[in-house]
C-alpha positions as CSV (number, residue, x, y, z in Angstrom):
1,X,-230.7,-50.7,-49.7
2,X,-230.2,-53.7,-47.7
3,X,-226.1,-53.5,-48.4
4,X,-223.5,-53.0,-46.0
5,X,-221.0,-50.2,-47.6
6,X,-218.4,-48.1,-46.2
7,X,-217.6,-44.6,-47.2
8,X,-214.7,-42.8,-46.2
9,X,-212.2,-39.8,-46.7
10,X,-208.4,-39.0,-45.7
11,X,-209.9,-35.5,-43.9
12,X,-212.1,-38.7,-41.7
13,X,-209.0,-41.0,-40.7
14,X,-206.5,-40.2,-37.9
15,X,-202.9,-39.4,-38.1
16,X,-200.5,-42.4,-38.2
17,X,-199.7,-42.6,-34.5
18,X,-202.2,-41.1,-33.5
19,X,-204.6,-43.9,-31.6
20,X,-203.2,-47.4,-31.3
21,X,-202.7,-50.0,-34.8
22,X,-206.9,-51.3,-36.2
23,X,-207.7,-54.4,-35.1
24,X,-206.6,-56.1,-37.9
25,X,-203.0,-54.9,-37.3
26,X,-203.4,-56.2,-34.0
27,X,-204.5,-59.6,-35.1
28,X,-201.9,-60.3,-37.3
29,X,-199.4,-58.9,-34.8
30,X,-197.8,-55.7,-37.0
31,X,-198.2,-51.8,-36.9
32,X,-197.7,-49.7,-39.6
33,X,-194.3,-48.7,-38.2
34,X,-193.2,-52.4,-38.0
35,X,-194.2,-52.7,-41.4
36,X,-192.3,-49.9,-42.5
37,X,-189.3,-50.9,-40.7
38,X,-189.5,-54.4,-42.6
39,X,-186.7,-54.8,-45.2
40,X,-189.2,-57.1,-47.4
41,X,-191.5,-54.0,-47.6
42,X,-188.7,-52.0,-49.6
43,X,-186.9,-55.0,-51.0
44,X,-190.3,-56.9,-52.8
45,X,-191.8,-54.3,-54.8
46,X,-188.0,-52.8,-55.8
47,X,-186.8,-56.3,-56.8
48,X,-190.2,-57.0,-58.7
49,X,-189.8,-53.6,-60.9
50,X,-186.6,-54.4,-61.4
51,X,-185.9,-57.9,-62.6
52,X,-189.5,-57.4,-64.7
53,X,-188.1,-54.4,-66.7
54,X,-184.5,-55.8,-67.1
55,X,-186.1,-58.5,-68.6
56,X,-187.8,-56.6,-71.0
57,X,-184.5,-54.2,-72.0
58,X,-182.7,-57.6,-72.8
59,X,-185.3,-58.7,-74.8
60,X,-186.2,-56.0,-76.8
61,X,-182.8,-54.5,-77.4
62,X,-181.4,-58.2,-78.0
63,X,-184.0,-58.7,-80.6
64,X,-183.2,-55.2,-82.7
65,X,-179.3,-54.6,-81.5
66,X,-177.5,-56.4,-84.6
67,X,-180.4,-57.6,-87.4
68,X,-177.7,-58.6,-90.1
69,X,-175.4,-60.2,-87.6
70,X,-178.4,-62.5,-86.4
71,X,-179.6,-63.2,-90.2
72,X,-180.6,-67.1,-90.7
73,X,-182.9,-68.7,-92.8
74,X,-184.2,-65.5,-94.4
75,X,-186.4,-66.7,-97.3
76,X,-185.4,-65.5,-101.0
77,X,-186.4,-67.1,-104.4
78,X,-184.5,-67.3,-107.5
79,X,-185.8,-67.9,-111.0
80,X,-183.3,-68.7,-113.7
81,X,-185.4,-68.3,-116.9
82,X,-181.7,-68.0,-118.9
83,X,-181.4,-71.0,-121.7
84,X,-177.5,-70.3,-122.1
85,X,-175.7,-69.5,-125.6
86,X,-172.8,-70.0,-127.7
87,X,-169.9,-68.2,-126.1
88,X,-166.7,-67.1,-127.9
89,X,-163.5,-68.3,-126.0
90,X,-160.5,-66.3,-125.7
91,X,-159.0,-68.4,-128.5
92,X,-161.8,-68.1,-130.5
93,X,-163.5,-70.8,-130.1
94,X,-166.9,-71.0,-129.2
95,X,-168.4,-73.5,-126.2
96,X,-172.2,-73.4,-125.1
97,X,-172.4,-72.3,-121.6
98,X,-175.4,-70.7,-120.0
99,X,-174.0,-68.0,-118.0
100,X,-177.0,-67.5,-115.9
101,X,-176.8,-70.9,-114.1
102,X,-173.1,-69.7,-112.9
103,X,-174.7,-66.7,-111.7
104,X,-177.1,-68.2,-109.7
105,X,-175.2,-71.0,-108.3
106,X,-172.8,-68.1,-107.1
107,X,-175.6,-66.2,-105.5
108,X,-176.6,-69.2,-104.0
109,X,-173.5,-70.2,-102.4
110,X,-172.5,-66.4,-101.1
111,X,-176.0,-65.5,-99.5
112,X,-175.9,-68.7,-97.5
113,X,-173.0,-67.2,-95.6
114,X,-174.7,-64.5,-94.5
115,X,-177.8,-66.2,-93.4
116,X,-179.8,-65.7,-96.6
117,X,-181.8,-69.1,-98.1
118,X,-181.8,-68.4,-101.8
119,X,-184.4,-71.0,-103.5
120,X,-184.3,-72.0,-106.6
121,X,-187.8,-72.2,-108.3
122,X,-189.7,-71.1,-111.3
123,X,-191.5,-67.8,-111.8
124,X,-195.3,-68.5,-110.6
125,X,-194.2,-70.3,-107.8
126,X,-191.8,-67.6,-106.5
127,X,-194.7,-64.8,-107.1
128,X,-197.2,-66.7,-105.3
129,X,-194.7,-66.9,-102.2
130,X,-193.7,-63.3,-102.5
131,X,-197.6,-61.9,-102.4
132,X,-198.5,-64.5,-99.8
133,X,-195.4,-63.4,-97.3
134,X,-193.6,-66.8,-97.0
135,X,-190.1,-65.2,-99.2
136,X,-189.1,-61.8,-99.0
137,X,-188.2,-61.3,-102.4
138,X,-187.4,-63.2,-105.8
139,X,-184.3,-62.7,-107.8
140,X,-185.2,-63.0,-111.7
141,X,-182.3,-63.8,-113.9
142,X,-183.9,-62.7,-117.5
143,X,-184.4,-64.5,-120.4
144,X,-181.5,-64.6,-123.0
145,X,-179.0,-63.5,-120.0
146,X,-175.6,-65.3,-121.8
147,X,-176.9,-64.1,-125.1
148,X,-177.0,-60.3,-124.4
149,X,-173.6,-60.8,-122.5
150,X,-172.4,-62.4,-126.1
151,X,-173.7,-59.1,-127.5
152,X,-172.1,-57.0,-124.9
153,X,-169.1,-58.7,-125.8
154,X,-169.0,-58.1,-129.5
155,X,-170.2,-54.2,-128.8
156,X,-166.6,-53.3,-127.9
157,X,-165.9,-54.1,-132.2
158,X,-169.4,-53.5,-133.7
159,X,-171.6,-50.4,-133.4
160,X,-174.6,-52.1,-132.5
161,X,-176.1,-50.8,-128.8
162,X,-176.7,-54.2,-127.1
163,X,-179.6,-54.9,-124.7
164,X,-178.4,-54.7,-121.1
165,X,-177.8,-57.8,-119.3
166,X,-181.1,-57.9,-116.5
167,X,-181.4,-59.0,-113.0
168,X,-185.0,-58.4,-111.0
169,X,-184.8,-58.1,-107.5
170,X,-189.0,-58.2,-106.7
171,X,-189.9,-57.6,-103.3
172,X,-193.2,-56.6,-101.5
173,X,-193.1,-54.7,-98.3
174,X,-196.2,-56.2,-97.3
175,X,-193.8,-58.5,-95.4
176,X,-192.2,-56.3,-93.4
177,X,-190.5,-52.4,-94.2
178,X,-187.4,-54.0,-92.7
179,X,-187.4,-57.1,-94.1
180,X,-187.8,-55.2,-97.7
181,X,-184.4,-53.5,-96.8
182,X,-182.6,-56.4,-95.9
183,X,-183.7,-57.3,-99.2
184,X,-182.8,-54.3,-100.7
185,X,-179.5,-54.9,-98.9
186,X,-179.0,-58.3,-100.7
187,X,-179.7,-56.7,-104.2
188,X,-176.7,-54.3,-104.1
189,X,-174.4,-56.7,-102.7
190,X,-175.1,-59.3,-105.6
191,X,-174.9,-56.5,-108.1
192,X,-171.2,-55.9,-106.9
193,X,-170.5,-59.4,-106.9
194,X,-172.2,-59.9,-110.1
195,X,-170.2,-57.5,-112.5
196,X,-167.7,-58.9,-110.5
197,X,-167.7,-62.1,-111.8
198,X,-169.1,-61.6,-114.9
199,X,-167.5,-58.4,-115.7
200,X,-163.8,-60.0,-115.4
201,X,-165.0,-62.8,-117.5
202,X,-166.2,-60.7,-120.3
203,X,-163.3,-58.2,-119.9
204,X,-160.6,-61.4,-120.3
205,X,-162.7,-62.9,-123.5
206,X,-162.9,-59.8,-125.2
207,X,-159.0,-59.1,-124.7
208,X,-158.1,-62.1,-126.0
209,X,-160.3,-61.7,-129.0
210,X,-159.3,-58.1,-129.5
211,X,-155.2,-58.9,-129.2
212,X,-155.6,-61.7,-132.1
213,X,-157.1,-59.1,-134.0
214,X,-155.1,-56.7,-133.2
215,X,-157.7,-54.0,-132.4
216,X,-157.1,-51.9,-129.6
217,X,-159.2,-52.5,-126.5
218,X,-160.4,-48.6,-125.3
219,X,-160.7,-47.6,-121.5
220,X,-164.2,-46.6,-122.3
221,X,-165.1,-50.1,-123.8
222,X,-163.3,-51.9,-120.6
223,X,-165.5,-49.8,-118.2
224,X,-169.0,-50.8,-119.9
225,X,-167.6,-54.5,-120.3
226,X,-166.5,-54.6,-116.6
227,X,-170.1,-54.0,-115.1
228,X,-172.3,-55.3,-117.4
229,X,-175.3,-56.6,-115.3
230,X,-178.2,-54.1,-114.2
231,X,-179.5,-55.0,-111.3
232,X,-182.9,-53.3,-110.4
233,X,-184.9,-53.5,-107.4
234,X,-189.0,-53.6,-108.1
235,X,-192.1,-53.8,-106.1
236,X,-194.8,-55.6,-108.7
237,X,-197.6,-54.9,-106.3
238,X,-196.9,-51.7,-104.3
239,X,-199.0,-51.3,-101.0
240,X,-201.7,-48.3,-101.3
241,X,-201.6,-45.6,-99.8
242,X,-202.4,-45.4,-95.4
243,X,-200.5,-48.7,-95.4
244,X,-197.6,-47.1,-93.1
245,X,-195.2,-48.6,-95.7
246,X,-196.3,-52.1,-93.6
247,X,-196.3,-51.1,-90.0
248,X,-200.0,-50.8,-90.1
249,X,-200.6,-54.6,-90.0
250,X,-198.2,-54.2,-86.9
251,X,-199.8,-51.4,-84.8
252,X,-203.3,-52.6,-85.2
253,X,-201.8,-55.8,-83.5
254,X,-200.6,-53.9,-80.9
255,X,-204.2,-52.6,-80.5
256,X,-205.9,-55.7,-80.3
257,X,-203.3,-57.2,-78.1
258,X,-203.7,-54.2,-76.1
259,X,-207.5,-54.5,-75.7
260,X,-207.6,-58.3,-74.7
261,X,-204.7,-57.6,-72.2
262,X,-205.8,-54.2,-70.5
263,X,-209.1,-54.7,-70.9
264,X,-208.8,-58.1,-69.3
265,X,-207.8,-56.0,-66.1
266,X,-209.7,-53.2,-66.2
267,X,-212.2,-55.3,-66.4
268,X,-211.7,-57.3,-63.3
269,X,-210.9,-54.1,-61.1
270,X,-213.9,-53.0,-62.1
271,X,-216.1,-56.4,-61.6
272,X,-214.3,-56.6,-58.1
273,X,-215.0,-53.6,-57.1
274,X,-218.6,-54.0,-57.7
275,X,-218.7,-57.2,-55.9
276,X,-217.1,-56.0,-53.0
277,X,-214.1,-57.9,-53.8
278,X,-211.5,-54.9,-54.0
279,X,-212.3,-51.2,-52.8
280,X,-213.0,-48.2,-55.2
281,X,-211.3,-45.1,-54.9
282,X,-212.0,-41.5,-56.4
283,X,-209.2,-39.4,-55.8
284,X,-209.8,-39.2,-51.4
285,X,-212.7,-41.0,-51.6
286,X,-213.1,-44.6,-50.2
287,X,-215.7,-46.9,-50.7
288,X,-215.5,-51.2,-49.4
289,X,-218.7,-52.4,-50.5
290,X,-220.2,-55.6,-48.7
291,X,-218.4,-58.8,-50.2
292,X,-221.5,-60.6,-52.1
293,X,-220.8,-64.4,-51.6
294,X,-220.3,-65.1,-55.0
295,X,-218.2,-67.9,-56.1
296,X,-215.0,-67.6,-57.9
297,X,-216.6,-69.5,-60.7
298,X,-219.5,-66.8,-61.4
299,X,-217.2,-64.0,-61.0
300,X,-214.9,-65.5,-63.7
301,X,-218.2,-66.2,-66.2
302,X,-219.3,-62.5,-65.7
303,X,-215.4,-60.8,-66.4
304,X,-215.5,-63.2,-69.6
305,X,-219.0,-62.2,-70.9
306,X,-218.0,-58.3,-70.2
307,X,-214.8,-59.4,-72.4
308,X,-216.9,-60.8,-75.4
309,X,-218.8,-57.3,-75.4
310,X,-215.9,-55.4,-74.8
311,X,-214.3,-57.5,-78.3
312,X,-217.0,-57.4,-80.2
313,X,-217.6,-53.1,-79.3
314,X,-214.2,-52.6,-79.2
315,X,-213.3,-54.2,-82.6
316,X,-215.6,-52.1,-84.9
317,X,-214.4,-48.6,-82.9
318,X,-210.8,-49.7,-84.1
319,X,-212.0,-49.6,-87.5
320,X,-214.0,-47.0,-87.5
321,X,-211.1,-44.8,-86.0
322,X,-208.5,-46.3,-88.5
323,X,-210.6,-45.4,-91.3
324,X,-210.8,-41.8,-90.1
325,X,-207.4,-41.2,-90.4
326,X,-207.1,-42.8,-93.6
327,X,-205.3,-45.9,-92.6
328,X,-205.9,-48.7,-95.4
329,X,-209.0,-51.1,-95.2
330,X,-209.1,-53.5,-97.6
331,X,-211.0,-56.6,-96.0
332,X,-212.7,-54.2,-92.7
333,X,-215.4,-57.2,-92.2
334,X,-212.9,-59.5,-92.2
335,X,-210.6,-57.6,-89.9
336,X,-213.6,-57.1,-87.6
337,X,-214.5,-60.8,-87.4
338,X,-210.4,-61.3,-87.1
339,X,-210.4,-58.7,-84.2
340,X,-213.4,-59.8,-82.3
341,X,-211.7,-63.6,-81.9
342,X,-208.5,-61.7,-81.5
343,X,-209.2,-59.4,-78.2
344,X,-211.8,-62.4,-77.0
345,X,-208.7,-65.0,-76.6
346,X,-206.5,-62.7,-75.3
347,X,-209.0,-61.2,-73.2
348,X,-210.5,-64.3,-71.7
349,X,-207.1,-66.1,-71.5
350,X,-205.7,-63.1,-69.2
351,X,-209.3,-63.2,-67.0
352,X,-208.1,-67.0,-66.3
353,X,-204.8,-66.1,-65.3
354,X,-205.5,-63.9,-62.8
355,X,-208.4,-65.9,-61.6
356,X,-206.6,-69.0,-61.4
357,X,-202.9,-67.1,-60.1
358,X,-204.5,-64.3,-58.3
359,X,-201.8,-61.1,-57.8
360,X,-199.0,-63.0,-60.1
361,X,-201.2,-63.7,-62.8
362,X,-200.8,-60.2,-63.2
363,X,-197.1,-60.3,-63.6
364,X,-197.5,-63.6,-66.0
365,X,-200.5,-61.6,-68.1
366,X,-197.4,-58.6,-68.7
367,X,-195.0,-61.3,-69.1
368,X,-196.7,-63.2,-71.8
369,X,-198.3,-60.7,-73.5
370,X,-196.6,-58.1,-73.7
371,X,-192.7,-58.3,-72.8
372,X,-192.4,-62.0,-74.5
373,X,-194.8,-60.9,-77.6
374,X,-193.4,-57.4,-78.9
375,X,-189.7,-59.1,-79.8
376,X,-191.0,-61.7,-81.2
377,X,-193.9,-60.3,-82.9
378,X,-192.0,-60.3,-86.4
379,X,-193.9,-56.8,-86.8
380,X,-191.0,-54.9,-87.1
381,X,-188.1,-56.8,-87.4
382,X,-188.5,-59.9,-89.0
383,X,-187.6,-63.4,-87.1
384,X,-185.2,-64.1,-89.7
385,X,-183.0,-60.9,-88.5
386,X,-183.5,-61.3,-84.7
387,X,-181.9,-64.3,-82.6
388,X,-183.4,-67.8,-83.2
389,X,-184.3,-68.0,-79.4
390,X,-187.6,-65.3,-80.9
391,X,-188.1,-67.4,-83.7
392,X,-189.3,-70.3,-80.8
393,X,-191.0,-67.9,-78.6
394,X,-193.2,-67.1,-81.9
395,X,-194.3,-70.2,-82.1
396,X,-197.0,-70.0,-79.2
397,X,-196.3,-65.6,-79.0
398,X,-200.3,-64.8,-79.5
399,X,-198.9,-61.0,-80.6
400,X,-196.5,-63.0,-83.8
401,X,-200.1,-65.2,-84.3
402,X,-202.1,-62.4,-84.6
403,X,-200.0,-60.1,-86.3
404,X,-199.6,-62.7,-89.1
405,X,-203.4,-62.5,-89.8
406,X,-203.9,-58.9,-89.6
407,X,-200.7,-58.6,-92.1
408,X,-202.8,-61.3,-94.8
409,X,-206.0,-59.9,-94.2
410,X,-204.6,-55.8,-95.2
411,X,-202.1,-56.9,-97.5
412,X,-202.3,-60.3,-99.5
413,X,-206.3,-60.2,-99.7
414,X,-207.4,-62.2,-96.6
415,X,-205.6,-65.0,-97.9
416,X,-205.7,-68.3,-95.5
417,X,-202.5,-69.4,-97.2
418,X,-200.5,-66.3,-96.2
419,X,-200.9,-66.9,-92.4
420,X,-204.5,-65.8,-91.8
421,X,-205.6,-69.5,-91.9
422,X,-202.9,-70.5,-89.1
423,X,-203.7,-67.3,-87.2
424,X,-206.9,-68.2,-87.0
425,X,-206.9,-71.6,-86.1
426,X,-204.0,-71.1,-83.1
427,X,-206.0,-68.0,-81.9
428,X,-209.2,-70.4,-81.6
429,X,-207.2,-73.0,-79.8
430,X,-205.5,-70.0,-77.5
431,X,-209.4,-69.1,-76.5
432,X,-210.2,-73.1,-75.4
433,X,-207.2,-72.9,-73.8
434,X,-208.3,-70.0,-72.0
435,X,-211.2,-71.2,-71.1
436,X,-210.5,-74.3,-69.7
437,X,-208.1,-72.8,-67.4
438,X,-210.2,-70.6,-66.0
439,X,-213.4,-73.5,-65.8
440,X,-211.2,-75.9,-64.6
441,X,-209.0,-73.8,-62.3
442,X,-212.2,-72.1,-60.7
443,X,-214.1,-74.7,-60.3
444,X,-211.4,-76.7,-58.5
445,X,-211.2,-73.4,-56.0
446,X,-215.0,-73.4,-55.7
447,X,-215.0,-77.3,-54.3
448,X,-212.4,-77.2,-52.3
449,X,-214.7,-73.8,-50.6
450,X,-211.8,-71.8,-50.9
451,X,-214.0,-68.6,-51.7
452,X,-213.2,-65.3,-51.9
453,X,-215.6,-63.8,-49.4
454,X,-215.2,-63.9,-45.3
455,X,-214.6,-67.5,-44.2
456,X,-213.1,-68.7,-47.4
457,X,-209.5,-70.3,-48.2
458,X,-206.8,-67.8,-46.1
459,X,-203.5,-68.3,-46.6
460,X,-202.0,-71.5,-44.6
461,X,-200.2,-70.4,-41.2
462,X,-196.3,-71.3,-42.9
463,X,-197.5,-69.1,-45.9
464,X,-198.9,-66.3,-43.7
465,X,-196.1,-66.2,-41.6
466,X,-193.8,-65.7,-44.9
467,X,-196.0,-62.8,-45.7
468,X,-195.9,-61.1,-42.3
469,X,-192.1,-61.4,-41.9
């Protein structure tokens, strides 16, 4: 077929020791044995495994070990829609105060301690940031707060029931299932502190009133006085059902991430085994075909076209099996369109590592992709509960980019506001990026005839005698 190829088996080869070392063992003057007996042959590979997987344990268990010890700047809006009332004083006079400003400015004040930015803001507003992911929840202090805790106050004489005083606590886990129970978290602390303050407030006016009186103040009426805010938790817009109470958005990141990253290598063991590049192996078969003298250049053009295919394929399977299993769907075009630019950034970016850094790019592929981008995806736990050092990584983390449009395009409607639209544009510039790496990179290989077929660029003698020691 007018190509050189060389087929082999481990029944064909001799015994090790039994005829002298090939002649390329000769010419770089090692056997196997010496090889063997070489402390760098032990010592590379272990030290590689090792320092790359420590890595990752510190990473991932730093990012997850203590999530309210590492809270800071975790978003919350408040809306104070109270207009305050006439309060009776303990001597019986009566003062305007609005009760729900106090409330707030103490909620305020304690969650910062914790790590927790509470925002003042008015209703829409906090809404539109709740269902477009950029607060984790809005505290609603309800209209006619001080009033009903007036009426609360006069229940303990009258027989009127009064209307409970109301706190909303509205979150959407759409943001994140942890980040809805840090939330969650936040909402029973400021009850306690709540009907702490306001409860001892009520409980000292009413006393005083009662004593001038001279009516008796009953245990049962102290108790219902000393906790007299109800603090509910709600979710205004629930996610629907195969939503994997918001992990989805996360695991279908995962997948695309996966698909640019091992596909990108599959993809060129495959591609250099067909150019002659790398050898093939079936179990004990063997096959070197004849290097083709084909520049690094048009090696790197064909892995990225095979990539494009591979996105474009590859993203309407993921759907297809996600909606067999009854995972949500919501926007599947747009996630299609969203996954195709997805796996083709990652894909082509990791093709121009390895083109460009040969074995390490590897290494740097793993690195970047996958032991950097899980911690700091904000998938799981949010970057507001994980050490700031994650928060930075985010910034150019392509797993945290594209998990923030996957998240708006299943649950806040494909919204560009909610992240999609900065997915989107950083993914686009993480594909030019890409690709001038690998253009540039391969290019400058190709001119300076350092090729990857016989005769090309070899390593230089101080570099080769590194290797051999």
């Amino acid at each position: 077929m007018g190509r050189h190829e060389e087929t082999s088996t481990d029944a064909e080869q001799p015994e090790i020791g039994e005829h002298e070392a090939p002649d390329h063992e000769a010419e770089a003057g090692t056997t196997i044995a010496g090889v063997v007996r070489s402390p760098r042959f032990w010592l590379a590979p272990l030290a590689l495994v090792l320092v790359v997987m420590s890595l990752m344990a510190a990473l991932y268990m730093g990012a997850v070990a203590d999530p309210e010890g590492n809270l800071h700047d975790f978003p919350i809006a408040l809306v104070n829609e109270d207009s305050g009332g006439d309060v009776s004083n303990a001597d019986g006079s009566t003062t305007h105060q609005n009760i729900g400003d106090q409330v707030a400015k103490g909620v305020v004040s304690t969650a910062a301690e914790s790590g927790i930015v509470v925002t003042p803001t008015d209703r829409t507003t906090a809404l539109n940031e709740l269902n477009s992911g950029k607060v984790y929840g809005v505290v609603v202090i309800g209209a006619n707060f001080t009033n009903r805790a007036v009426a609360l106050g006069q229940s303990a004489v009258l027989q009127a029931k009064p209307d409970p005083m109301a706190i909303d606590v509205f979150i959407n886990r759409g943001s994140g299932a942890f980040a809805s129970a840090v939330t969650t978290t936040f909402a029973e602390r400021m009850s306690t502190q709540v009907n702490e303050q306001i409860g001892e407030q009520l409980v000292q006016t009413v006393r005083g009133q009662l004593a001038k009186a001279d009516v008796a103040f009953s245990g049962a009426a102290q108790l219902a006085i000393s906790n007299p805010v109800d603090v509910k938790v709600v979710e205004p817009n629930p996610l629907p059902e195969g939503s994997g109470n918001g992990l989805s958005a996360f695991y279908i990141t995962l997948l695309l991430i996966l698909a640019g990253f091992t596909g990108a290598m599959m993809v060129s063991i495959v591609v250099d085994a067909m150019l002659g590049q790398t050898p093939i192996e079936y179990g004990p078969f063997y096959q070197l075909r004849a290097r083709l003298a084909i520049s690094r250049w048009g090696t790197l053009a064909a892995k990225w076209t095979i990539m494009v295919l591979v996105a474009v394929i590859q993203s309407a399977l993921f759907i297809g099996v996600c909606a067999a299993v009854g995972t949500s769907l919501p926007n599947a075009f747009s996630l299609w369109m969203f996954s195709v630019l997805a796996i083709s950034a990652v894909g082509i970016s990791a093709s121009s590592m390895m083109a460009v850094f040969g074995n390490p790019g590897l290494v740097l592929n793993l690195a970047f992709f996958v032991i950097l981008g899980l911690p700091s995806s904000g998938g799981t736990v949010p970057l507001e509960a994980s050490p700031r050092l994650f928060a930075w990584i985010a910034d150019i983390e392509p797993m945290h980019l594209v998990y923030l449009g996957v998240r708006a395009i299943l649950y806040f409607d494909a919204d560009f506001d909610a992240g999609l639209g900065r997915s989107v544009i950083q993914c686009a510039i993480g594909l030019l990026v890409g690709l001038l790496l690998g253009v540039l990179g391969t290019k400058f290989y190709d001119r300076k005839r350092w090729h990857r077929y016989p005769g090309g660029m070899t390593l230089p003698p101080w570099l080769a005698k590194l290797a051999d020691s």
